[in-house]
C-alpha positions in Angstrom: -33.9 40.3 -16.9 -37.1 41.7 -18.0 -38.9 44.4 -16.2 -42.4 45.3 -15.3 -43.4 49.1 -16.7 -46.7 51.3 -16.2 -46.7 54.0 -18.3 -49.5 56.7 -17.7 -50.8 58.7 -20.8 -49.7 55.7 -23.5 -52.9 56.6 -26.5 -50.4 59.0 -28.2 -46.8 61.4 -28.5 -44.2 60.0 -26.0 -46.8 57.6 -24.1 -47.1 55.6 -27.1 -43.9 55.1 -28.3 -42.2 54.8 -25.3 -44.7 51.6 -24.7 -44.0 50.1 -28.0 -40.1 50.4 -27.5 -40.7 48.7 -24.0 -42.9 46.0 -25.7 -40.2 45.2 -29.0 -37.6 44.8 -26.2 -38.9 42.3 -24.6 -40.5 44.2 -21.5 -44.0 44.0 -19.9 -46.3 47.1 -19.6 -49.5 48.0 -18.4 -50.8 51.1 -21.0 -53.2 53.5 -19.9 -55.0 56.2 -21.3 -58.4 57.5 -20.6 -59.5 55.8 -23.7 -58.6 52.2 -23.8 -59.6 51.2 -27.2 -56.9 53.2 -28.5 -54.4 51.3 -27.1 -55.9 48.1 -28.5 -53.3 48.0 -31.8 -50.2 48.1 -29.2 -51.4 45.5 -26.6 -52.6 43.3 -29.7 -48.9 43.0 -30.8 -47.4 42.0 -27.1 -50.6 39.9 -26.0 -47.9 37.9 -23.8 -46.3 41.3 -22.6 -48.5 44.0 -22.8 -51.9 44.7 -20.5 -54.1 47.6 -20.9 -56.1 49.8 -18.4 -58.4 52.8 -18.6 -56.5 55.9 -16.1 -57.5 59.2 -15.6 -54.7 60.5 -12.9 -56.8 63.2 -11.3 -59.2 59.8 -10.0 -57.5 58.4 -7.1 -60.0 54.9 -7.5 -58.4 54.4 -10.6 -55.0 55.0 -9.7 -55.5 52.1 -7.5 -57.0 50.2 -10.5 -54.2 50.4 -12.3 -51.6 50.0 -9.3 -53.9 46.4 -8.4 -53.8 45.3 -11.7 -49.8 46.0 -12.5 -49.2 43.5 -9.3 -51.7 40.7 -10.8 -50.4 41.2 -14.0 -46.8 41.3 -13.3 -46.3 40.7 -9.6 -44.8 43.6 -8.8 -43.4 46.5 -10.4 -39.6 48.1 -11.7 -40.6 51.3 -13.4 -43.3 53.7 -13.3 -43.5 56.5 -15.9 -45.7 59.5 -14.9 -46.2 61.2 -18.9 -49.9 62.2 -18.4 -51.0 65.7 -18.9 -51.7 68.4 -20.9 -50.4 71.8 -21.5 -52.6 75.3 -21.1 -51.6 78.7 -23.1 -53.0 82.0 -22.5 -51.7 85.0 -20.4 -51.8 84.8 -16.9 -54.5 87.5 -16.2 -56.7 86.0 -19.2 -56.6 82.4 -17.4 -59.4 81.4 -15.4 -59.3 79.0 -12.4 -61.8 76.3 -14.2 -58.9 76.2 -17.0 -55.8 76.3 -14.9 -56.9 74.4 -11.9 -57.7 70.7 -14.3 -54.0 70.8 -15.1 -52.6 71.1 -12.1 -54.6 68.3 -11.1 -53.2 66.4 -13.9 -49.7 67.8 -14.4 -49.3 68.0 -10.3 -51.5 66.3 -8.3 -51.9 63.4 -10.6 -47.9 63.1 -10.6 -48.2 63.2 -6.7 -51.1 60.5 -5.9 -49.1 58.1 -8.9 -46.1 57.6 -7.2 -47.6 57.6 -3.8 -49.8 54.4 -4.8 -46.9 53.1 -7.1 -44.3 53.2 -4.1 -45.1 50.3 -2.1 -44.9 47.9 -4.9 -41.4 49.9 -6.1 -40.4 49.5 -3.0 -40.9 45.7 -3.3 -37.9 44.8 -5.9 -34.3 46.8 -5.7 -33.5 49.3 -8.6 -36.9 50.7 -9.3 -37.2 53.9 -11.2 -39.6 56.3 -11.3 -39.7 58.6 -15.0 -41.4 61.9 -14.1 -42.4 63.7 -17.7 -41.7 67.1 -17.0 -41.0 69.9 -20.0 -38.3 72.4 -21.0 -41.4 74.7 -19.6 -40.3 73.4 -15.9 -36.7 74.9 -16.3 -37.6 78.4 -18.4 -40.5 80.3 -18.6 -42.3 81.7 -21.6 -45.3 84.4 -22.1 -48.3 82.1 -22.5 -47.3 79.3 -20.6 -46.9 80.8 -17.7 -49.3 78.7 -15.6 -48.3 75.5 -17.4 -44.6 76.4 -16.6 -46.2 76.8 -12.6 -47.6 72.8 -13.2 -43.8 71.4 -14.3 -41.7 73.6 -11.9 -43.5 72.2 -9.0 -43.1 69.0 -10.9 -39.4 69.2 -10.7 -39.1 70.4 -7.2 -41.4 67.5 -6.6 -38.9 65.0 -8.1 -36.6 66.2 -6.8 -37.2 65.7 -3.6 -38.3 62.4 -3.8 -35.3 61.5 -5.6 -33.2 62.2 -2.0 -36.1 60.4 0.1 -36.1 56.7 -2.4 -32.1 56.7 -2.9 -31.0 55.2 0.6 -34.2 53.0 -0.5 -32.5 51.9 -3.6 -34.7 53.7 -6.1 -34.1 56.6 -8.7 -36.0 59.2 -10.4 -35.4 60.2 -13.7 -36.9 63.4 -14.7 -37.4 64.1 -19.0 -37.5 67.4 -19.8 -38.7 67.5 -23.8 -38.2 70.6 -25.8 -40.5 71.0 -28.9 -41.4 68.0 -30.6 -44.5 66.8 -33.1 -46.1 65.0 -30.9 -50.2 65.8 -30.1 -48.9 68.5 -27.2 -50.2 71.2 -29.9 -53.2 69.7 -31.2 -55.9 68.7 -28.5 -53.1 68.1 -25.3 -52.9 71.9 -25.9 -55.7 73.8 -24.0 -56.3 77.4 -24.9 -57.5 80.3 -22.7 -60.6 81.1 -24.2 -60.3 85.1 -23.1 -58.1 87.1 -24.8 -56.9 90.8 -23.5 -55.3 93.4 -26.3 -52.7 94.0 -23.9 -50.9 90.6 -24.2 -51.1 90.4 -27.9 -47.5 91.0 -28.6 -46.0 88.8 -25.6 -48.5 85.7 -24.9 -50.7 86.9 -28.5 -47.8 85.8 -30.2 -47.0 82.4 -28.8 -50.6 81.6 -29.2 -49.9 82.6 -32.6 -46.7 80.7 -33.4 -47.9 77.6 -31.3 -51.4 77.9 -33.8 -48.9 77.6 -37.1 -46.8 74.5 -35.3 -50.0 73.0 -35.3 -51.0 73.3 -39.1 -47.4 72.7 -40.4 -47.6 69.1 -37.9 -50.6 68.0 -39.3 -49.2 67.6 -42.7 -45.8 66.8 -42.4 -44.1 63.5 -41.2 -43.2 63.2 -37.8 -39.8 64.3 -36.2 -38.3 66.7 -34.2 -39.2 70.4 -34.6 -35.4 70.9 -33.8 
């Protein structure tokens, strides 16, 4: 039986390739990004399968968009898989609030308001699942990341949580925790702290500066796992 997916955060890394092994299996999908056009190449291969809409998580109107749209498309929905955000390294004391604060909004908040406008329809059909994206950040913390690490352990608490509340419902919650890979996390889904403080140059310093040469090495070498 084929199922019904909506996949947040599909133009690139994980987003994208998840949606095209959906699609070559024989699912449907609706792909989002904030920039449609780039998922045109995808959806043109599954015309029969595969709908498109624009998403930015942190914009509740589009949330419901998306969530009307999956339902006219599909009729209902079996998985939903929250993989939308963006990562932010910089020392704690060197982050400001206008830096951190967006990706909670994404990371968190856009997690949160997903699955509470996807549940109804989930909710709708038995054995739904909901994929929450969360990082190898959400389990360990490292100098630099320390706020984005914040975003994906309330992200697993989060999840895990709601995983006790939809099982008597017949749902599960499946929560990915990626390690390093060459996806775009370290090109532009990687925000930067644009202050920098002496003091930190040896603990957050240095990721920045081992994150900076993962960056240069990925943009000229095939992609795969970095291990």
């Amino acid at each position: 039986m084929t199922k019904a997916w909506l996949i947040s955060g599909c133009s690139s890394g994980f987003g994208r390739v998840l949606a095209e092994a959906v699609l070559a299996r024989g699912d449907r999908a609706m792909l989002t990004a904030h920039d449609v056009s780039r998922l045109a190449d995808v959806a043109g291969r599954y015309p029969d399968r595969a709908r498109t809409g624009r998403l930015d998580v942190t914009d509740t109107a589009e949330i419901r968009a998306v969530i009307g749209a999956t339902r006219e498309a599909f009729g209902g929905l079996d998985v939903l898989v929250n993989n939308a955000g963006f990562g932010l390294l910089g020392a704690v004391e060197e982050t400001e609030p206008h830096e951190y604060r967006p990706m909670f909004e994404a990371n968190l908040f856009g997690s949160i308001e997903m699955i509470r406008a996807a549940l109804p329809l989930l909710r709708s059909r038995p054995g739904g699942r909901i994929v929450q994206v969360s990082s190898v950040g959400g389990i360990s913390a490292r100098p630099g990341f320390g706020l984005y690490s914040a975003s994906k352990f309330a992200v697993e608490g989060l999840a895990e949580a709601l995983a006790a509340e939809v099982e008597p419902l017949g749902l599960s919650v499946i929560i990915v925790e990626p390690g390093s890979f060459r996806t775009d996390f370290l090109g532009r889904s990687l925000h930067q702290a644009a202050h920098r403080i002496p003091a930190y140059d040896a603990t957050a310093g240095a990721t920045r500066n081992v994150s900076a040469s993962r960056t240069a090495v990925s943009l000229v070498t095939p992609p795969g796992r970095w291990r």
